[in-house]
C-alpha positions in Angstrom: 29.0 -21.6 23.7 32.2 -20.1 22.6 33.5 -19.0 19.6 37.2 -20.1 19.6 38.1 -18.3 15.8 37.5 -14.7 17.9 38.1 -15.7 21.0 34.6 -14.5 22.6 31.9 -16.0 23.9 29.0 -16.2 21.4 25.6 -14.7 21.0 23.0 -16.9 22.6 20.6 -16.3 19.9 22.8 -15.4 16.4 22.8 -18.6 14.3 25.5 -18.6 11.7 23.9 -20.2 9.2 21.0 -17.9 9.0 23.1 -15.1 8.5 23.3 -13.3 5.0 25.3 -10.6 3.5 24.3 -7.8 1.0 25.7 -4.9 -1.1 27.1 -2.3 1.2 25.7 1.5 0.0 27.1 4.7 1.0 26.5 8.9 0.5 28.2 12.0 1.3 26.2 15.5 0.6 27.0 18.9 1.1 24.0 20.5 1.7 24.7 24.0 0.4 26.2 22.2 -2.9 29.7 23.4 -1.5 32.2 20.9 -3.1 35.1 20.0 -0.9 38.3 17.1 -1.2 36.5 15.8 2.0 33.3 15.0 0.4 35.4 12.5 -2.1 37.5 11.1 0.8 34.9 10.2 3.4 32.8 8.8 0.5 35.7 6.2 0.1 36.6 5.7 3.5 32.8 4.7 3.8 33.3 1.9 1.2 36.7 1.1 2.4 34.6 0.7 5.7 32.0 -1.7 4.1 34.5 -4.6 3.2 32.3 -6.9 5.2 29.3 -6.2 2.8 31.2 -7.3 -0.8 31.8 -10.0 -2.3 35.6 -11.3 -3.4 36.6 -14.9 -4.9 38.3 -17.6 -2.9 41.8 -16.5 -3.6 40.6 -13.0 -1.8 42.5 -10.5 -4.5 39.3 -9.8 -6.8 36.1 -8.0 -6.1 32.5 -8.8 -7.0 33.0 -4.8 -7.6 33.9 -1.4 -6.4 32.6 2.2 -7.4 32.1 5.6 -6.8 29.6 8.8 -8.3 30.6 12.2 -8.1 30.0 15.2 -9.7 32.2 16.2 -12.7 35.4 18.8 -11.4 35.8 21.5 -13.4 38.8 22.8 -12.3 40.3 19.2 -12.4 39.6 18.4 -15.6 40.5 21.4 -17.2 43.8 20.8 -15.4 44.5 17.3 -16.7 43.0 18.0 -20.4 45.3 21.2 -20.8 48.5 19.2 -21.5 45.9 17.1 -24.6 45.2 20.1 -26.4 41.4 19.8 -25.4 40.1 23.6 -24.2 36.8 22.5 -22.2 34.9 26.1 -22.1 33.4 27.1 -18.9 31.8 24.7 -16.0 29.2 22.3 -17.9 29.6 23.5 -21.0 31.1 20.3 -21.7 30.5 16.4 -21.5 32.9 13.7 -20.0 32.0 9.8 -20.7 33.9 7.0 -19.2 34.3 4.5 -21.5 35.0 0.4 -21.2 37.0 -0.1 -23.8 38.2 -3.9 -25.9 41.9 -4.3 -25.0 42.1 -4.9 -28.9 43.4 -2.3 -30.5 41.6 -2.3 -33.6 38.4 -2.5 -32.2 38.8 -0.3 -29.8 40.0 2.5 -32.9 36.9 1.4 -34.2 34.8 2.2 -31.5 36.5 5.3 -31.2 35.6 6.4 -34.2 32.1 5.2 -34.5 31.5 7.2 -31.0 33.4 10.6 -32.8 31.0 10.1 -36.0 27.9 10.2 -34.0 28.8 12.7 -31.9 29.2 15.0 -34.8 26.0 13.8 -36.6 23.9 14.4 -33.9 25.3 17.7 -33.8 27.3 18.2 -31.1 31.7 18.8 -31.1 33.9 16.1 -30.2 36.8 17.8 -28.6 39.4 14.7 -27.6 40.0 11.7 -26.1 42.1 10.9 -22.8 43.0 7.5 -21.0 42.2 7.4 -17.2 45.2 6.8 -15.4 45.0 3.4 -13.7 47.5 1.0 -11.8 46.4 -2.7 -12.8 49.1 -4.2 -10.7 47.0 -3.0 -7.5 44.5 -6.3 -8.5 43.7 -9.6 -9.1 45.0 -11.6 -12.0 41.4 -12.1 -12.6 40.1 -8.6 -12.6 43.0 -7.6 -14.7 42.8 -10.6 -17.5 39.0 -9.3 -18.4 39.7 -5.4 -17.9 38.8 -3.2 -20.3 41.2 -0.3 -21.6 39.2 2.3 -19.6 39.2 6.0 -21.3 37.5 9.3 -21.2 35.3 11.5 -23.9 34.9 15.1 -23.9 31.8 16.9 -25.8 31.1 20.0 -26.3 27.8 22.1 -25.5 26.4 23.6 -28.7 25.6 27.5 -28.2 22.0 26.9 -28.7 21.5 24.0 -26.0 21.1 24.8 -22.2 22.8 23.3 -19.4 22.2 20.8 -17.5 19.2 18.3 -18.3 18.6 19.8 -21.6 22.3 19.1 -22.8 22.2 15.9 -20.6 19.3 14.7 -23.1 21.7 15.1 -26.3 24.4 13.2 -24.8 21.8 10.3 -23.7 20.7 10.5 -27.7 24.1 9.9 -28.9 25.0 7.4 -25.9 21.8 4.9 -27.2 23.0 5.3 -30.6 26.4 4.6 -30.0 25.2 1.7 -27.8 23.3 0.5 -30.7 25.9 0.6 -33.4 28.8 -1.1 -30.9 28.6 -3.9 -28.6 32.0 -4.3 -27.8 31.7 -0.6 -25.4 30.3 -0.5 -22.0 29.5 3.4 -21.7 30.0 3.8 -18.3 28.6 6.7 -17.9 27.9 10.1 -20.7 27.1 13.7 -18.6 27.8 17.1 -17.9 27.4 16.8 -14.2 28.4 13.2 -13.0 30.7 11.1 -13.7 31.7 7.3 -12.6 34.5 5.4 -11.4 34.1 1.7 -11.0 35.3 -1.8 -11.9 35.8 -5.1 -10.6 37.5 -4.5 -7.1 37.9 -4.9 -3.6 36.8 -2.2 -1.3 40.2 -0.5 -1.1 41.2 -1.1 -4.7 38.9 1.6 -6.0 41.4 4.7 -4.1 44.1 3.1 -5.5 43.5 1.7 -8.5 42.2 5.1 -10.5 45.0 8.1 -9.9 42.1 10.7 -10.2 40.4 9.6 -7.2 44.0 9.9 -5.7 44.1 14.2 -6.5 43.8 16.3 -4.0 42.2 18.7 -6.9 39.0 16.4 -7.3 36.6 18.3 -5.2 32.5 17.1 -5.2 29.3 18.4 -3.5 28.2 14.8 -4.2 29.5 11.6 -3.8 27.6 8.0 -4.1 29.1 4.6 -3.2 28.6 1.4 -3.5 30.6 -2.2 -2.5 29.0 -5.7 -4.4 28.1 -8.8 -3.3 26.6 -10.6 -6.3 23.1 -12.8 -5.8 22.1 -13.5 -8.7 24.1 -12.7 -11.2 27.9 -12.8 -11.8 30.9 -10.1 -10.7 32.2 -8.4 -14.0 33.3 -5.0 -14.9 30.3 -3.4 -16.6 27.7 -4.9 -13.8 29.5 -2.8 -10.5 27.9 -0.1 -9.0 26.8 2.9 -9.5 24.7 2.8 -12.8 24.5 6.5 -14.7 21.4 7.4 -11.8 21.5 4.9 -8.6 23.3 2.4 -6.8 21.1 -0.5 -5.2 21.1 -2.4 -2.4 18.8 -5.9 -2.3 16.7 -7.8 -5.4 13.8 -6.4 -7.5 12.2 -9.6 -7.3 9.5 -8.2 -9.9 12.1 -7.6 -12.7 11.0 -10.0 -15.5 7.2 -8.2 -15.5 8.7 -4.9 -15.2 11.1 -4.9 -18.2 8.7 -7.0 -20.2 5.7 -4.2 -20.3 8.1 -1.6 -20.2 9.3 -3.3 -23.4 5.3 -3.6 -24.2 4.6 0.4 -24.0 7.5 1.0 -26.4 4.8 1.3 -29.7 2.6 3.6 -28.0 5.4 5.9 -26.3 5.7 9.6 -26.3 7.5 12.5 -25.3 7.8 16.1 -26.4 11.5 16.3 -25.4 12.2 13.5 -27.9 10.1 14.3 -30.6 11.3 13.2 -33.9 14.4 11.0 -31.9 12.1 8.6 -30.2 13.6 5.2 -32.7 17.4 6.3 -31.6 16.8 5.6 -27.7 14.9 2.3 -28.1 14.7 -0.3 -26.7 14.6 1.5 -23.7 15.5 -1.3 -21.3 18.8 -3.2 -21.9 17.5 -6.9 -21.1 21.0 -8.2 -21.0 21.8 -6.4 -17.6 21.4 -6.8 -13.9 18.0 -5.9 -11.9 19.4 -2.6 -11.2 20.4 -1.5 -14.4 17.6 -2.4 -15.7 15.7 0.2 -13.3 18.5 2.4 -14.2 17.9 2.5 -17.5 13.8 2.8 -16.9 14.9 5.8 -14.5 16.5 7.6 -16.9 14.9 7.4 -19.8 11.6 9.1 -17.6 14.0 11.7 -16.7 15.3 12.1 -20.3 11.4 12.3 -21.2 10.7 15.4 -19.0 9.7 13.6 -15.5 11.7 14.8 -12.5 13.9 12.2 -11.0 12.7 12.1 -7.5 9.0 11.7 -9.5 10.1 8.8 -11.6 11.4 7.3 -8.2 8.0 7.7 -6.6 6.2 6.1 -10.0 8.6 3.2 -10.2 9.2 2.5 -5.7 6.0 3.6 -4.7 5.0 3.7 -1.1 2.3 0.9 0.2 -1.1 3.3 0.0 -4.2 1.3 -1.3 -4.7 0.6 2.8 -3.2 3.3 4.0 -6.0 5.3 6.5 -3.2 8.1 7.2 -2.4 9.2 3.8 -3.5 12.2 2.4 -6.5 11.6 -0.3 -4.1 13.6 -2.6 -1.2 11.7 -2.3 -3.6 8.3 -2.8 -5.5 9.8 -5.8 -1.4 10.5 -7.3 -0.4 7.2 -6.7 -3.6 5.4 -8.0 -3.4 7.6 -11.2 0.1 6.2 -11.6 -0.7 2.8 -11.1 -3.1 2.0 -14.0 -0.1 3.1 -15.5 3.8 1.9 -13.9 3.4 -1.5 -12.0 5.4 -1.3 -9.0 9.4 -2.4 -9.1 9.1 -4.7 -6.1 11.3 -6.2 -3.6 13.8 -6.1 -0.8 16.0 -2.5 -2.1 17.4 0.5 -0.6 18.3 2.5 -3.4 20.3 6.2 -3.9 20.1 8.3 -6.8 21.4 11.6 -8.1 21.8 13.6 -11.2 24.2 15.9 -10.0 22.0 18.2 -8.6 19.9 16.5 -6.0 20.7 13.8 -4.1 17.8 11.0 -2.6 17.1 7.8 -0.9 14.5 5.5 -0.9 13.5 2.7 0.9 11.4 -0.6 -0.2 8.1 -0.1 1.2 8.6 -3.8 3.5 12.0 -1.5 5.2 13.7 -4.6 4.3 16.9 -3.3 3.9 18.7 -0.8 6.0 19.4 3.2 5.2 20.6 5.3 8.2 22.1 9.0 8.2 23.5 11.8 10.2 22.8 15.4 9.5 25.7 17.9 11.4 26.1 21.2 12.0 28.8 21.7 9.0 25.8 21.2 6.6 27.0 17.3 5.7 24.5 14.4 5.2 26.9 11.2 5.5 23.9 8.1 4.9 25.1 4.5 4.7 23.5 1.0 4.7 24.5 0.8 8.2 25.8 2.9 11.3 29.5 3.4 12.5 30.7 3.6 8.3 32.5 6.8 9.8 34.1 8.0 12.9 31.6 11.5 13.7 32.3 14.1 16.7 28.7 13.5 18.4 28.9 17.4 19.1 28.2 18.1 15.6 25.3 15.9 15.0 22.2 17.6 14.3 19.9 14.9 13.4 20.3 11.3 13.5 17.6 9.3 11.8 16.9 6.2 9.7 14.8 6.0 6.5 11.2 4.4 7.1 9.7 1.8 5.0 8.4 3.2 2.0 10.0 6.6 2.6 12.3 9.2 0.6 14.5 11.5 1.9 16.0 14.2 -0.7 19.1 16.8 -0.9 18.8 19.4 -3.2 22.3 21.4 -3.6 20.8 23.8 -5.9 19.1 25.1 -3.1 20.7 24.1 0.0 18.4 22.2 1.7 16.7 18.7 2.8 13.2 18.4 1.9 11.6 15.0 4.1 9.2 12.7 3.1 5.9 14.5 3.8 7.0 17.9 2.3 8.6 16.0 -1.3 5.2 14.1 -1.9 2.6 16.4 -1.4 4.6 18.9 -3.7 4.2 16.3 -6.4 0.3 14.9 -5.3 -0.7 18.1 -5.7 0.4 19.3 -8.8 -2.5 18.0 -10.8 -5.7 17.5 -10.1 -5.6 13.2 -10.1 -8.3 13.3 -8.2 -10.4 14.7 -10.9 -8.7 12.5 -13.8 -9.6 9.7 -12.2 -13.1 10.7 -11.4 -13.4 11.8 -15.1 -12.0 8.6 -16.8 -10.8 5.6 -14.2 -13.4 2.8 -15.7 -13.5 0.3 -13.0 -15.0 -3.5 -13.4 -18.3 -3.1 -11.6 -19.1 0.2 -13.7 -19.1 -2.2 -17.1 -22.1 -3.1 -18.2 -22.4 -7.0 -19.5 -23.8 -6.6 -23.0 -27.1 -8.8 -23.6 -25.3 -10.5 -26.3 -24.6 -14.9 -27.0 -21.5 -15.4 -26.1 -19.4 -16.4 -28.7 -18.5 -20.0 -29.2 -15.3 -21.3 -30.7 -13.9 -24.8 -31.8 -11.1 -25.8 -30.3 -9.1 -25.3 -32.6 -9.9 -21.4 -33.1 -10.0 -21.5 -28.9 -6.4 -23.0 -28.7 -5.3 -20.1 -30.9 -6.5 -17.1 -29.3 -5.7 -18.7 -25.9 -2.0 -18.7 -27.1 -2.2 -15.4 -28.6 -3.2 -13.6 -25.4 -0.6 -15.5 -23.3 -3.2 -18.3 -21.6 -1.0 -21.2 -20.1 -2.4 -24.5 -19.5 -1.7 -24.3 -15.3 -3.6 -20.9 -15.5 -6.7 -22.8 -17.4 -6.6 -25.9 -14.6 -5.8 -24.0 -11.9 -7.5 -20.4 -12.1 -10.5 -20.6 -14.9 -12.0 -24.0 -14.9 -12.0 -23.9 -10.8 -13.7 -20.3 -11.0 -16.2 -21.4 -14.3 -17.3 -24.2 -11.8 -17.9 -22.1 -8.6 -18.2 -18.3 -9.0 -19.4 -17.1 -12.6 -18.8 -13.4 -11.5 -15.3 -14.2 -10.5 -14.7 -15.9 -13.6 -15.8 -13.4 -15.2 -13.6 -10.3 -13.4 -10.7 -12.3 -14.1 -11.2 -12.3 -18.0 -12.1 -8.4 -18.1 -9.4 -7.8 -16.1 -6.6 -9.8 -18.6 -8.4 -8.4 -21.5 -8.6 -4.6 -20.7 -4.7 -5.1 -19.3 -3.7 -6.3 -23.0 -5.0 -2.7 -24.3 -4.2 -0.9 -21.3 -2.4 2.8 -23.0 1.1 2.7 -21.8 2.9 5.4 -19.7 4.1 8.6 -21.4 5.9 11.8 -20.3 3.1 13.7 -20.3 -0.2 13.3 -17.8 -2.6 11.9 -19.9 -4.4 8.6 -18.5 -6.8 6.0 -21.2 -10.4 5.4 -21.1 -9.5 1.8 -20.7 -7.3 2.1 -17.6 -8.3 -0.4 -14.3 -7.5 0.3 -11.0 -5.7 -2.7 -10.2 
């Protein structure tokens, strides 16, 4: 066999039409949080790298979509706001959002000025406006007849707020609201310590296409790619990669369950962080977008509660542990507490995440999709969805590993350091006693006692009514309750404790409480 197109003899055993493509993911750390021009530049030669891994349209001049996450540059933008009359303050005493803007110029002065109002009633200062120097000619006619005019936002920290998360929490308030009150606006992203640059590009549009990419002064710690190939939905500027917290690579095949009890806790949610401003950040999960927004949005409203990010990773991608004889009792007894709580978001993914801060990895717990990395002596972690994303002198590798099934690996620049897998976990498992909530109030089917009571009887009428109520279908009566009720009583009667006690299972909050009524599934 020979394949005539490249001239070289072909694999024996590679069959073309069992090959499939993905999303292409890419990360550049400096461990000590030292930020550096060549953090920015090898995070784009990595994407420029994975052309192979995004999608484009037949005519080969638009992208399924393009983007980067770094931290925000101080020094740069208090460079390029100077000549606007905008005086920033110190380093993260302000807030940049990137803003999708109509082309129309009315609405787009509305929107303007509905984001300036809210920003001042939620008491923060609005300090100015600036449009992100761009070069449309660099792209396809289709990417540029659907762009948005694409601007930036600068807040001000009030005296009395700190930096960081806590200031990070009033700019996610005023984001929701705003997001509430305009749907013409895709907020791209709303922080004090990250920013995003994306859009609807091929791999070497993104360089080109925004001029602050192109600066020499742009300098990062941090920097998160990400190239798209769509699967199941379609290319489009607001649904490129990175969201505000992650970039994915694969499907969450769970998605429609996850967001629909998410959406199902939102009665019975708390949170001491947003006491009193709970009704502005709802609905918590934006059903219009992809799978990974979706988690993205679920991510960060956990963190805006007052749970840790690489926590809310291990709650919502948790490793496989019900069967596991090598895991520590703690770390089972942490994730068993968190499961009558946060069903698993499931599927083939390999996702990064940051919050300026910290950077992490996780992988699916099947390892379906890739995540390699090098560590070298000039305290750089370079991880990609693949090997060979950039040329490395082999004298300064120090480590050279991949990321196992189920597994998280985590930078923190704060502190200058890698923390593995083992070391990141047990921190968390053992920071409560779960082992003693769940010996004090896990209620599990064999502990109820039947009462010795009739059982009710309906008409069918009344029957037909609850049935729909509580979400019975008519292929879960033929094919799962009448074929029980006619073998195994006890079976048949599990499965209706189990669907009752889940309809009043207490949702997940911030804080570590767990219900009297929660199953271990």
């Amino acid at each position: 066999m020979f394949d005539v197109k490249r001239n070289v003899p072909e694999a024996p055993l590679h069959r073309a039409e069992f090959e499939h493509d993905n999303c292409g993911i890419g990360a550049v750390v400096n461990i000590k949080g030292v930020k550096t021009r060549e953090t920015v530049e090898n995070a784009l030669k990595i994407v420029e790298n994975l052309e192979h891994r995004a999608g484009k349209d037949a005519e080969g001049k638009t992208g399924d979509g393009v983007g980067i996450l770094v931290q925000i540059c101080h020094d740069f933008f208090a460079k390029v706001t100077k000549p606007l009359g905008i005086s920033l303050g110190g380093e993260r005493e302000y807030g940049v959002g990137m803003f999708f803007f109509p082309q129309d110029e009315l609405k787009r002065n509305q929107a303007k000025k509905m984001f300036e109002i809210i920003v001042e009633k939620e008491g923060l200062v609005f300090l100015g406006w600036r449009e992100v120097p761009c070069v449309p000619s660099v792209l396809g006619h289709k990417a540029v007849e659907c762009m948005p005019c694409i601007m930036q936002a600068f807040v001000k920290k009030p005296s009395n707020v700190e930096k960081g998360l806590a200031f990070d929490r009033k700019l996610y308030i005023v984001r929701r609201v705003f997001e509430q009150s305009s749907d013409n606006t895709y907020v791209v992203s709303l922080s004090s310590r990250t920013i995003v640059y994306k859009g609807m590009f091929l791999v070497t549009q993104l360089r080109t296409f925004f001029r602050d990419l192109q600066s020499s002064d742009y300098v990062s710690a941090i920097a998160i790619v990400h190239s798209r190939f769509s699967t199941n939905t379609n290319p489009s500027w607001e649904r490129a990669h990175p969201n505000r917290f992650i970039v994915h690579n694969g499907e969450i095949n769970t998605i429609r369950g996850n967001v629909d009890k998410m959406l199902a806790r939102e009665e019975n949610m708390e949170s001491a962080f947003l006491s009193h401003e709970f009704h502005k950040v709802l609905p918590v999960v934006n059903a219009q977008g992809s799978d990974s927004a979706m988690l993205d949005n679920t991510l960060e409203f956990l963190v805006m509660s007052g749970m840790e990010l690489p926590l809310a990773v291990m709650i919502t991608i948790p490793e496989p542990w019900a069967n596991n004889k090598t895991m520590s009792q703690s770390k089972k007894d942490f994730y068993q507490y968190y499961a009558t709580m946060m069903e698993p978001w499931d599927g083939p993914a390999s996702i990064l995440f940051s919050d300026g801060d910290i950077m992490g990895a996780v992988l699916d717990r099947n390892g379906l999709r890739p995540s390699r990395y090098y560590i070298t002596s000039d305290d750089q972690l370079i991880l990609s969805s693949e090997v060979g994303v950039l040329p490395i002198d082999a004298a300064k590798i120090v480590k050279k590993d991949r990321l196992r099934p189920g597994k998280m690996l985590l930078v923190d620049t704060v502190k200058g350091e890698v923390i593995d897998d083992d070391t990141l976990k047990e921190k968390y498992a053992k920071s409560h006693p779960y082992g003693e909530w769940l010996d004090s109030n896990l209620v599990t089917l064999k502990e109820l006692k039947i009462p010795n009571v009739r059982v009710p009887e309906f008409s069918n009428e009344e029957r037909q009514r609850i049935q729909k109520a509580f979400g019975y279908t008519y292929e879960e009566l033929k094919t799962s309750i009448l074929p029980m009720a006619k073998t195994v009583r006890r079976a048949s009667a599990q499965w209706v404790w189990t669907h009752r006690f889940r309809c009043f299972q207490r949702p997940i909050t911030s804080c570590p409480t767990i219900s009297n009524s929660s199953l271990h599934r």
